[in-house]
One Martini backbone bead per residue (centre of mass of N, CA, C, O) as a GRO file, in nm:
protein
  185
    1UNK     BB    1  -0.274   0.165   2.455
    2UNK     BB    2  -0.132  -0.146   2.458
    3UNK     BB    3  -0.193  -0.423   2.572
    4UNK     BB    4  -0.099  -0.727   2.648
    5UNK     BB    5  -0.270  -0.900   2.539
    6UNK     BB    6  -0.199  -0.752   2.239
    7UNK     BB    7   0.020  -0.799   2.238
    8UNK     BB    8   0.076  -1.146   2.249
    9UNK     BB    9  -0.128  -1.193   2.044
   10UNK     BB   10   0.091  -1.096   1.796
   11UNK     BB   11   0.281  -1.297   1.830
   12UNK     BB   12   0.161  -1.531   1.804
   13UNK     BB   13   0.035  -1.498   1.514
   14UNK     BB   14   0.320  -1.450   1.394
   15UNK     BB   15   0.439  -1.725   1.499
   16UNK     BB   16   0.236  -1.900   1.323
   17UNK     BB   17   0.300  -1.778   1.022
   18UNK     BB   18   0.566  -1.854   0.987
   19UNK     BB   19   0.524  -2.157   1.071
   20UNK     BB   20   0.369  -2.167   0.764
   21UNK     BB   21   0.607  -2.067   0.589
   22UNK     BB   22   0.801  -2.269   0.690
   23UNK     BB   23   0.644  -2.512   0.564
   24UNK     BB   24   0.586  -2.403   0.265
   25UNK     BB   25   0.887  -2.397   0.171
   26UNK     BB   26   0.953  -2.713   0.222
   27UNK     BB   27   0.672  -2.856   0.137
   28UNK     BB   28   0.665  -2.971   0.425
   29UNK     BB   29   0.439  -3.101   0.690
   30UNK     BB   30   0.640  -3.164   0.983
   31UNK     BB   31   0.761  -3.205   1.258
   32UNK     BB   32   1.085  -3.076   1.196
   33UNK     BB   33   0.944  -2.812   1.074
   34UNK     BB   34   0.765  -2.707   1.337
   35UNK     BB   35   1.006  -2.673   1.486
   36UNK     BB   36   1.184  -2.518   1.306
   37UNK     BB   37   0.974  -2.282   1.281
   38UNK     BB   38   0.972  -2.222   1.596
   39UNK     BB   39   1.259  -2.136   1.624
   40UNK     BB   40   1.279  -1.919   1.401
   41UNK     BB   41   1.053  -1.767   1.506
   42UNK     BB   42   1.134  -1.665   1.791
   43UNK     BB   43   1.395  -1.510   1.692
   44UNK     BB   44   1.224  -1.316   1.519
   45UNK     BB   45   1.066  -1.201   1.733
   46UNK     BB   46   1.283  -1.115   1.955
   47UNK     BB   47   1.539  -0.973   1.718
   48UNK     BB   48   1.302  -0.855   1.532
   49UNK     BB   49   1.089  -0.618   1.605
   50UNK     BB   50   0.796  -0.482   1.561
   51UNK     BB   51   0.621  -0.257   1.524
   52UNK     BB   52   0.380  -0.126   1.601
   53UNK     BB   53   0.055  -0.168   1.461
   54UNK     BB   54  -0.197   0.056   1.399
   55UNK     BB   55  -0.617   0.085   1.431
   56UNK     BB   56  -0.834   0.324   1.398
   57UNK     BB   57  -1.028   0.195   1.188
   58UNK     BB   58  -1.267   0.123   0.968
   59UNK     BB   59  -1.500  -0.083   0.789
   60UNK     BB   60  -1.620   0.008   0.478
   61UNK     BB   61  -1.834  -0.163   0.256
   62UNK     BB   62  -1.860   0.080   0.055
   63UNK     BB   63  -1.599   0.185   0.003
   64UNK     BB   64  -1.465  -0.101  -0.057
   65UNK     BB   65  -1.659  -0.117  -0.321
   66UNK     BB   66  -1.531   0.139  -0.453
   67UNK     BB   67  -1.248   0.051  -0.454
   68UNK     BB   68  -1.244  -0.214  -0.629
   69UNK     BB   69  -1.408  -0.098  -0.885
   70UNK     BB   70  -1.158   0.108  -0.945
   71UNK     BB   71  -0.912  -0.068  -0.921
   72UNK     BB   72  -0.977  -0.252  -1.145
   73UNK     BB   73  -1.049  -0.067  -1.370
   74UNK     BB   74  -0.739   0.064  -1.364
   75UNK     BB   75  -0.600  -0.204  -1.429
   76UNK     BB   76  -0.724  -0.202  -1.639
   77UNK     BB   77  -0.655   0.041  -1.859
   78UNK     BB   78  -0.326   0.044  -1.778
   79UNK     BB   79  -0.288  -0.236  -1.951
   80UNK     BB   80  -0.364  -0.115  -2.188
   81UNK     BB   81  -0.125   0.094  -2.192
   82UNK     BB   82   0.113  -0.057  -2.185
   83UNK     BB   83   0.054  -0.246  -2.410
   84UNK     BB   84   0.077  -0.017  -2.624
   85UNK     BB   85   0.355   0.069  -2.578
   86UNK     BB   86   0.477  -0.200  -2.647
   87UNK     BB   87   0.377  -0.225  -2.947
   88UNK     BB   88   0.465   0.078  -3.060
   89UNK     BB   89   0.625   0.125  -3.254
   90UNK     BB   90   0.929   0.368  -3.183
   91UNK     BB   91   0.818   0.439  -2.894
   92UNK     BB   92   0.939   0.641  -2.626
   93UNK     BB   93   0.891   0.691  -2.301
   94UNK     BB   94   0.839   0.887  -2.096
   95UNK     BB   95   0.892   0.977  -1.745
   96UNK     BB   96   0.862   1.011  -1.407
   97UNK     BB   97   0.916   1.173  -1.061
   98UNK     BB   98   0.680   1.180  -0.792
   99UNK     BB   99   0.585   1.379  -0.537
  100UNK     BB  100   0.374   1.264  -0.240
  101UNK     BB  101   0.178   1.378   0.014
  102UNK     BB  102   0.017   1.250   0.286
  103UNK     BB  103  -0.282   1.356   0.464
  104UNK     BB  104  -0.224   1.044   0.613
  105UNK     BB  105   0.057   0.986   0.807
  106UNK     BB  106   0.058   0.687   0.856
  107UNK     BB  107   0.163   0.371   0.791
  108UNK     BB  108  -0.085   0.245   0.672
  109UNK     BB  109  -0.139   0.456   0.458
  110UNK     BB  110   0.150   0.433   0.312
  111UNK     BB  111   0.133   0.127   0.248
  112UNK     BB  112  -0.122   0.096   0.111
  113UNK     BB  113  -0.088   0.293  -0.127
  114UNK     BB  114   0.182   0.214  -0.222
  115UNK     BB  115   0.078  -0.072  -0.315
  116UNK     BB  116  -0.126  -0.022  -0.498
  117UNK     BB  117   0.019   0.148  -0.699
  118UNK     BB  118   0.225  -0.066  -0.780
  119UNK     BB  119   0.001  -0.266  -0.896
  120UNK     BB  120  -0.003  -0.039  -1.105
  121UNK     BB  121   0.040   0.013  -1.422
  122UNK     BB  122   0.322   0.257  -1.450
  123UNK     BB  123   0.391   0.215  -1.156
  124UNK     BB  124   0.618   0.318  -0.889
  125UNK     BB  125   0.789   0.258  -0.588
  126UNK     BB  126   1.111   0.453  -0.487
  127UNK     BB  127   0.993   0.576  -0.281
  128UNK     BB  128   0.976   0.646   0.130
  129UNK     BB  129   0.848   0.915   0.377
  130UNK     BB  130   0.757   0.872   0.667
  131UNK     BB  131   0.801   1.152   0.827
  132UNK     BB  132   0.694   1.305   0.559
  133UNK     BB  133   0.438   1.107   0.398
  134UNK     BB  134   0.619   1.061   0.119
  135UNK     BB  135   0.572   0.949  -0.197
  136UNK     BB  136   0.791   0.816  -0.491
  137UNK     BB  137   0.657   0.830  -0.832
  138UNK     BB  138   0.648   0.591  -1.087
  139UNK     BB  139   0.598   0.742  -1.446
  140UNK     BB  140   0.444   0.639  -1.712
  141UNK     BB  141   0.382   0.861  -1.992
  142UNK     BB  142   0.505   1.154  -2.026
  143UNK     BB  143   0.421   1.485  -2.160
  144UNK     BB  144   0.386   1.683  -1.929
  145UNK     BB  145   0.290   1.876  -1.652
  146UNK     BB  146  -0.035   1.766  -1.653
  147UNK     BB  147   0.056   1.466  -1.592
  148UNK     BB  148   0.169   1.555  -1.304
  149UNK     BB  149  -0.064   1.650  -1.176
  150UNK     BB  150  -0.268   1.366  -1.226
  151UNK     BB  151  -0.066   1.182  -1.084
  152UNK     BB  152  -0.113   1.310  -0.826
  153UNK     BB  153  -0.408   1.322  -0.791
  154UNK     BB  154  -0.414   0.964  -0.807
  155UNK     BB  155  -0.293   0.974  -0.524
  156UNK     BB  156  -0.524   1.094  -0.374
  157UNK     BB  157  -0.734   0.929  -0.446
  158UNK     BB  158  -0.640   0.673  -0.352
  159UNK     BB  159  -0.635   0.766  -0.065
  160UNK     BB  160  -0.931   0.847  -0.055
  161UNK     BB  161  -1.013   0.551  -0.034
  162UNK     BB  162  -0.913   0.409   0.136
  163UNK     BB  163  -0.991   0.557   0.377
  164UNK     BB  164  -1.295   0.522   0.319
  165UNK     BB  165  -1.267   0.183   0.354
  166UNK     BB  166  -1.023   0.209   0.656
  167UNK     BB  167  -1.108   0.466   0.823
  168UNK     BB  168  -1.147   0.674   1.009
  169UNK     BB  169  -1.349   0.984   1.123
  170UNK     BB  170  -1.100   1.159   1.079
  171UNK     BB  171  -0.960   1.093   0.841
  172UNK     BB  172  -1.208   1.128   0.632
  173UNK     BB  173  -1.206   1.419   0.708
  174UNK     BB  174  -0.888   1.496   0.595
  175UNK     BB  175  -0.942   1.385   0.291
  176UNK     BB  176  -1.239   1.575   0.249
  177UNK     BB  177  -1.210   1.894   0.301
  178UNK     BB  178  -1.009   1.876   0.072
  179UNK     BB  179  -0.984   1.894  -0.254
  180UNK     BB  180  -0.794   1.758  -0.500
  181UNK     BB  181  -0.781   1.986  -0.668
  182UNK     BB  182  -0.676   2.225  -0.452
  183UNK     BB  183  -0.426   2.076  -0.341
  184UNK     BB  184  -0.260   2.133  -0.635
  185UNK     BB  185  -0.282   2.466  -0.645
   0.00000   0.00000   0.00000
């Protein structure tokens, strides 16, 4: 359970954050933008609370460097695969949208993986079931069921790096336990 002093501070930094982006968007730092900067974000804290969000895994250096890593890989690899389909005389790409439970049911590795995968050209999330921790991947360029297993594949992959880099050590045993390639079979 987190203390008082913890949902105040957590506040407090939200209430910041707006009030810097209340300023961003105005384009112009001034006492009356700060005034209502402050006066937006406290409606918005009070009116519209959001859930905690918890913490509880740990920042791994090698981990993070190993996301990065195939990350940027994953981005070019990707983006060149886009780019030879745009260019492609006459070629229409097939899609699919796959469903992917994922192993580490948490808020924050739902939306860290939804995350990364957007980021990644050629998918897209449509859809994610929080409660039962799956989400829904808009896959371009899909030409049989290999495709579609490999797609899944890829959203685990995913899913176990982020783990490995800021997961607990409960999470990465978890996502760690049993083989990618096993448990999608």
């Amino acid at each position: 359970m987190r203390s008082r002093l913890g949902r105040r501070r957590d506040r407090v930094l939200a209430v910041g954050w707006l009030v810097v982006a209340w300023n961003l968007f105005w384009g112009d730092f001034s006492w009356a933008n700060l005034l209502g900067g402050l006066l937006v974000a406290a409606a918005v804290v009070v009116f519209f609370p959001l859930p905690p969000v918890t913490f509880d895994g740990r920042l791994r250096l090698r981990g993070l460097l190993v996301f990065t890593v195939r990350f940027v890989g994953e981005l070019i690899r990707a983006s060149l695969h886009v780019a030879r389909i745009a260019v492609q005389p006459g070629y229409v790409p097939r899609s699919a949208i796959v469903a992917v439970r994922l192993r580490v049911p948490t808020d924050l590795n739902l939306a860290l993986t939804a995350e990364v995968l957007s980021l990644v050209p050629g998918t897209l999330i449509v859809e994610t079931d929080r409660q039962a921790a799956v989400l829904y991947v808009h896959v371009l360029d899909v030409h049989g069921p290999a495709d579609l297993v490999a797609a899944r594949r890829q959203v685990r992959i995913v899913e176990r790096r982020i783990v490995a880099a800021v997961g607990s050590n409960a999470e990465l045993r978890q996502v760690l336990s049993v083989p990618v390639d096993k448990e999608l079979s």
